[in-house]
N, C-alpha and C positions, 0 to 999 in steps of 0.2 A: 114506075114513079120513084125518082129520089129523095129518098129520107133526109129531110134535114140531117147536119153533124149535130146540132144543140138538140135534138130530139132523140137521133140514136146514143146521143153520149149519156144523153137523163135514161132510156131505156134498159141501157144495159147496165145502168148504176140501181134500178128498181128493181131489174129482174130477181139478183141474187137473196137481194130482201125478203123478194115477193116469194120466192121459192123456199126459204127457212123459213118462214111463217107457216106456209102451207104443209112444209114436213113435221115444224111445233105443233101444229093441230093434231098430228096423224101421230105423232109420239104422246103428245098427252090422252090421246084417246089407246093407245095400248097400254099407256099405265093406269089409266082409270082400268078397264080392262082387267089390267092384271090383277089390280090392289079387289076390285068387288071380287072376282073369282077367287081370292084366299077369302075374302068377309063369306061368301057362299059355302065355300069346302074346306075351311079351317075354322068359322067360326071367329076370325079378325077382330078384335074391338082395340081403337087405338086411331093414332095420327100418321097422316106420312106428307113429305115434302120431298120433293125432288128437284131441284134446279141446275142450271149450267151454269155456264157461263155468260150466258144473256138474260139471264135470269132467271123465276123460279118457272118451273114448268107445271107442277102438278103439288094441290096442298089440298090432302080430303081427309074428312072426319068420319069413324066408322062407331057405329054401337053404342054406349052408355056411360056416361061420366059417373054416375051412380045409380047402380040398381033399384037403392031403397024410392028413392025419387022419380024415376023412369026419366032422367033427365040425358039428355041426349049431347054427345061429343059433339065439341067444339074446334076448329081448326087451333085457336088462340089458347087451348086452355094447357095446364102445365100438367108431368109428370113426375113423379120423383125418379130419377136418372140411374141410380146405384154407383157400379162402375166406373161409367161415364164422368163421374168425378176425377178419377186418376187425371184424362188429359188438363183438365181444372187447374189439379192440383202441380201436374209437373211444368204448364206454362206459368203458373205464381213462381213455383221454384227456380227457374229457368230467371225470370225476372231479378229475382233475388242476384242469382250466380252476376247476371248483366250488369247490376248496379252496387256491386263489388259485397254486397251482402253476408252473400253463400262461396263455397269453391266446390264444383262436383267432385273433390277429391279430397274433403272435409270430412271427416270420419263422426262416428256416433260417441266416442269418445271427449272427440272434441267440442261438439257440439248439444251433447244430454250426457255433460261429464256423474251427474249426481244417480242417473239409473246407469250408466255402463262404463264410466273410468273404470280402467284395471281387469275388464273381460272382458273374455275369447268376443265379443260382439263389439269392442269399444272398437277395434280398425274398417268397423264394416262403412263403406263410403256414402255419399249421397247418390253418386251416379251409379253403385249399388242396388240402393231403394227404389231407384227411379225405373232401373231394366230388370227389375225382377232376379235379384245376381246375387243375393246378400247372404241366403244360407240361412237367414234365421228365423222360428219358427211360427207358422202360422195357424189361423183360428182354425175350427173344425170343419171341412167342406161339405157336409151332411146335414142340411136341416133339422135332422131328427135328434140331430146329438146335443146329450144334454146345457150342454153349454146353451144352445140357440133355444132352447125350451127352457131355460130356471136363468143362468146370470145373465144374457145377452137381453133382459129384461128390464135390466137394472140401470139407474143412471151413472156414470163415469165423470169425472175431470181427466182431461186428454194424462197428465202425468199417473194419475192412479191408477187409469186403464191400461198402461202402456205397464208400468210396476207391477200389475197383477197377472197379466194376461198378456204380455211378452217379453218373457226373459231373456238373460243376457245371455246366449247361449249359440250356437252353431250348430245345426244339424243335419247340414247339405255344405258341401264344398263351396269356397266363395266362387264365385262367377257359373254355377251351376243353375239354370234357370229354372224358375218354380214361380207360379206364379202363386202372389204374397202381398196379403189384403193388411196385415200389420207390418210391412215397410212403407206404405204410405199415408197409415196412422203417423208412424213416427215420421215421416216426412212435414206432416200439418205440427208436428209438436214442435219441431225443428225452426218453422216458419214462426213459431210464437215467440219462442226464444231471438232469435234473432231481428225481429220488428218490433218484438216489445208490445204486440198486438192481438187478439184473438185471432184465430186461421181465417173465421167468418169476416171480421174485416179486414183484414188483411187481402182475402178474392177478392172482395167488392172492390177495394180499390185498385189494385195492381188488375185486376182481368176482366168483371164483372162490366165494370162502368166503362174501360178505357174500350172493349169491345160493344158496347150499345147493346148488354143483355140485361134488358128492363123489366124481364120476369122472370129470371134465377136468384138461388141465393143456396144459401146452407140449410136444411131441412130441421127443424129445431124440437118440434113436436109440440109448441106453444104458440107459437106465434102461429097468427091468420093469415095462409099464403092464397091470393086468389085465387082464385077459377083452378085450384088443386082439384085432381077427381081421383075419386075412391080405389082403390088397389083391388082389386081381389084375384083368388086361385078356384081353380076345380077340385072338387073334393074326389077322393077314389069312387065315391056311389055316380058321380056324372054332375052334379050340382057346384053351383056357384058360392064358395065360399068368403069371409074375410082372410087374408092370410095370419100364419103366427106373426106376432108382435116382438121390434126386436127396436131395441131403444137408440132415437140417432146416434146419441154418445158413443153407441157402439162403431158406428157408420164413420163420423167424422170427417176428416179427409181423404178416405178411401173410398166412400161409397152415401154420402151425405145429401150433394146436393138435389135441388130441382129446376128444371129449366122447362121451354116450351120448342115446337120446332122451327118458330123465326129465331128466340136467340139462341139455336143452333148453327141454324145459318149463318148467323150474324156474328158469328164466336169463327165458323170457317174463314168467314171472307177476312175478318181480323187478322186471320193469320198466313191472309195471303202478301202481305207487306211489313212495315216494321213497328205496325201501330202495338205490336204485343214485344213482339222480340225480334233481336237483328237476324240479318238472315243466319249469320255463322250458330246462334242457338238454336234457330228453329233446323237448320241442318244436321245437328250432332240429335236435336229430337226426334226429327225424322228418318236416323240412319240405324238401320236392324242391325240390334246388337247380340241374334242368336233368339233364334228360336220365332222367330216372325214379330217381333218386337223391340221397340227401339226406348227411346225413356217419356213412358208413361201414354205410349200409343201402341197401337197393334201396327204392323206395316206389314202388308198381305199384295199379294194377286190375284185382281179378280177379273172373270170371264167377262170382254167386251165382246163385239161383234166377230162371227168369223170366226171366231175360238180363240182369238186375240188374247191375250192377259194386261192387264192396266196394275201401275202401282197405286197403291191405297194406303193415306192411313183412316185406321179406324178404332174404334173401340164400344164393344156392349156394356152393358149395365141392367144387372139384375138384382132386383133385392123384392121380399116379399111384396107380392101383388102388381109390381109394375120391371117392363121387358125394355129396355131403349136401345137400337144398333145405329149408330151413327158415322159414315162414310162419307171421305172429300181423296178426290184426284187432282193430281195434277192439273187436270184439261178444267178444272171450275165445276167438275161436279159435285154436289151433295146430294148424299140420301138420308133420309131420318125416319127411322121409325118407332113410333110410343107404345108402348098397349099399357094399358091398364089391367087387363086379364091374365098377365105372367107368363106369356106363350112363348118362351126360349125360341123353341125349332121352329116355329112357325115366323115367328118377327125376322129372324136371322136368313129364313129361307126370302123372304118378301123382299127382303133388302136387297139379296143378291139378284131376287129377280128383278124388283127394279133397276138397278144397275145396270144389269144385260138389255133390260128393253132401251132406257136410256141412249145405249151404245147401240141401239140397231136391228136387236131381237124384237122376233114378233112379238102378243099377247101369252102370257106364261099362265099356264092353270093347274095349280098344283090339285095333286092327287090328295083322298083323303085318308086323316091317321087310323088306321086300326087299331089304335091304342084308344082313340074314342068312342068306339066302339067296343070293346073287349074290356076293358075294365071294370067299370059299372059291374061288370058280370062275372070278373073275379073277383071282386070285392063281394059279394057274395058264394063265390067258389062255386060257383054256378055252371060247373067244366061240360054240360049238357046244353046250355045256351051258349057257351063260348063257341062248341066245335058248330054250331047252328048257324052262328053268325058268321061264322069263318067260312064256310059253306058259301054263305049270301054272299059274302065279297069278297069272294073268288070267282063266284058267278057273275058278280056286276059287269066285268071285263078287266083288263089289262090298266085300263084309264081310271078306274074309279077309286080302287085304294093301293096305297102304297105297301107291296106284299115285295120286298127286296129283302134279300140277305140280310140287310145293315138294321131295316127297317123290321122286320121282326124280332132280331137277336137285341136289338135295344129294346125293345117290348119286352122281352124273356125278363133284360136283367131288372129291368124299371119293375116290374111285379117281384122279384127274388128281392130287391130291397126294401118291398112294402112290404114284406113275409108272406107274400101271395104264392106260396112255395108250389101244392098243386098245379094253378094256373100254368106259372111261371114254364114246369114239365110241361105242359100242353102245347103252349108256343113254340119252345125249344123242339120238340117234337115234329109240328107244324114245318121247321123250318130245315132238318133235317130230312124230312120228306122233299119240301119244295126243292132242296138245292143239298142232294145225297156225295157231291163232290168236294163239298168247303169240309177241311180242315178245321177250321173255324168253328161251323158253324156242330159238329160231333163233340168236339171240346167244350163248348156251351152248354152244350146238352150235355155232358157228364159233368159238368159242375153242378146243374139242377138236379142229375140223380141224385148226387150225393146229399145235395140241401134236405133228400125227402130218406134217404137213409136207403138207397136200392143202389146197394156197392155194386153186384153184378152186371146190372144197366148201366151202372158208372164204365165199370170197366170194358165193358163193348166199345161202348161210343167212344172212348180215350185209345180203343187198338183202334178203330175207323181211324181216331182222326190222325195217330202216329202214319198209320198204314197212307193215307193219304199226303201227309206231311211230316217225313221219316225226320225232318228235324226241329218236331216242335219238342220245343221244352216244357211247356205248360201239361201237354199231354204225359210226357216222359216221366215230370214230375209225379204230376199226379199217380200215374201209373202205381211209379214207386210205394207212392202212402198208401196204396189200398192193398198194397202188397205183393203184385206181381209187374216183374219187367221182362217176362217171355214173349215178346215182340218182335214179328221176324218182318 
């Protein structure tokens, strides 16, 4: 029988449709997939959204917007971003540069002549600030330090903060990268001087609004921002804590805002045309300037199908009690994800595994941390229930916890910075047994000797790791300080 030509023309104009539909199904059901198996074996609480370029494919809600409540996550509900302000912050400034404002090659000098006219910091530039290039000095990276526990408590005006707590001064080579959470303080200071505006309005207008993100803004500590859900961290005992308190003032234009993961989205697709910035800006934004990032984004390669690499830009955002990584391709992808629960490795691992499934991988099921596991029970020094449990999952199999090189020796040092010094030995131990060939991993383990005061166990483990790796220097060093370099 002959097909009509007006039937076969409609049929194979359905078919291809009919076909992407039926593989959207079978891709959103691996991300469901993926995303419950981290909520299973990492403990997940938070949002994720995934979309293409045809639009969103996957947008679910895991765990608790607040504990005290027992109130349950929302797709719609907001996080505080951290980080994730930078890109915020460098497409306002980007604007500026566009509408003859700013010049990325306007100095600090000339721009906050009254903190830096006349020092070593007044030639430091905008497109400095913006790629992390500036050399000049930043807050404390350690939660623990006292800064983040007594002043980072305190309220701020952007010029006092900046007066107090970042001097005019150089302490890295200009164009040397480091990344620097007071160049983009003084990037929002910059923005105020030159609009004659606070930063907060100054977003809203230049990016907030002209993108259609109708539940972001600047995190103030006052005002009532909806459907905000509670922050919190894990204590070293295993429990659910609130985290330290660090005042937005501090935050600012580097690390201030909050948004939700529609106006993420919705901030992406903005800046897939000229509704934000012409393309020649969004270009010099998008283009790596050393070191996997470009001005005021990360730009990375990440794993598509096949072992493919895809260009990205992206950027995280961490700040007490809440995790955000948010990711856009070329091809119309976004990924976003929120927690609330502060989960660095975990949100970061989720994202790329969405990503990968996105592109073509199957269902991803990450393995689980041994760090939630073993903790709790260094925090009690408890090194009789530690090796017990180490025991157990190692038993469980190959699949159940992650027992890698990388994965224990960050264990080691995460307990050595809590002064879980003990423990710390034990892992370090642990790991030297499992993997008796890393240079690496003998040299770890002779930094814990030392932490507990057993120089001669130091010195073993530092000939292993030379003997191993005749040109490490860490090892040679050390060697030196404890007193012997008879290393053959």
């Amino acid at each position: 029988m002959r097909i009509p030509t007006i039937l076969l023309s409609l049929a194979l104009a359905v078919a291809p449709a009919c076909a992407w539909a039926v593989d959207s199904i079978h891709v959103e059901a691996r991300l469901h997939d993926t995303t419950a198996a981290f909520a299973r074996n990492r403990s997940f609480n938070g949002v994720v959204l995934v979309a293409n370029a045809q639009g969103v494919v996957l947008n679910e809600a895991y765990g608790e917007s607040s504990l005290e409540l027992d109130t349950p996550l929302q797709r719609q509900d907001v996080f505080r971003v951290g980080s994730l302000t930078k890109p915020l912050t460098a497409v306002l400034v980007l604007s500026l540069v566009k509408d003859g404002l700013l010049s990325l090659d306007g100095t600090l000098g000339e721009y906050l002549p009254d903190l830096y006219a006349g020092t070593p910091a007044a030639s430091v530039t905008v497109q400095q600030l913006l790629s992390h290039t500036s050399g000049i000095k930043d807050l404390p990276a350690n939660y623990n330090d006292p800064f983040w526990r007594v002043s980072a408590r305190q309220s701020f005006t952007p010029d006092v903060f900046a007066k107090t707590w970042i001097p005019p001064e150089i302490i890295d080579p200009l164009g040397k990268w480091r990344y620097n959470n007071n160049g983009f303080y003084l990037l929002g200071l910059i923005v105020e001087k030159v609009t004659r505006q606070p930063y907060t309005e100054a977003l809203t207008q230049r990016v907030l609004i002209p993108a259609g993100m109708t539940h972001s803004g600047v995190f103030d500590g006052s005002t009532v921002v909806p459907r905000l859900v509670n922050g919190y961290t894990r204590s070293d005992a295993g429990g659910m804590i609130r985290p330290i308190i660090v005042d937005p003032t501090v935050s600012y234009a580097a690390a201030a805002a909050y948004s939700n993961a529609d106006d993420l989205l919705a901030f992406s697709r903005a800046l897939n045309g000229d509704q934000l910035l012409p393309q020649t800006l969004r270009s010099q934004m998008f283009t790596d300037r050393g070191n996997g990032y470009g001005l005021g984004w990360g730009i990375e390669e990440w794993s598509a199908s096949g072992g493919a690499k895809m260009s990205v830009q992206t950027h995280t955002g961490s700040i007490p009690g809440y995790q955000t990584i948010f990711v856009r391709a070329d091809d119309g992808t976004v990924v976003v994800v929120m927690s609330n629960f502060w989960q660095g490795i975990t949100s970061l691992e989720l994202a790329r595994a969405l990503f990968s499934v996105v592109h073509g991988e199957q269902t991803i099921v990450p393995k689980r941390l041994l760090a939630d596991l073993i903790t709790p029970l260094a925090a009690r020094n408890d090194l009789t229930g530690m090796q017990a449990a180490y025991e157990i999952s190692v038993a469980a199999g190959p699949d159940a916890y992650d027992l890698s090189e990388s994965a224990l020796n960050s264990l080691g040092y995460s307990l050595l910075r809590k002064g879980f010094r003990d423990p710390a030995v034990l892992v370090f131990e642990w790991n030297a047994t499992s993997h008796p060939q890393s240079s690496n991993v003998h040299d770890s383990l002779g930094e814990a000797y030392l932490a507990v005061g057993r120089q001669q166990d130091a010195k073993h483990s530092y000939e292993a790791a030379l003997r191993l790796d005749p040109d490490s220097q860490s090892a040679r060093t050390a060697l030196a300080s404890i007193g012997t370099t008879n290393i053959k």
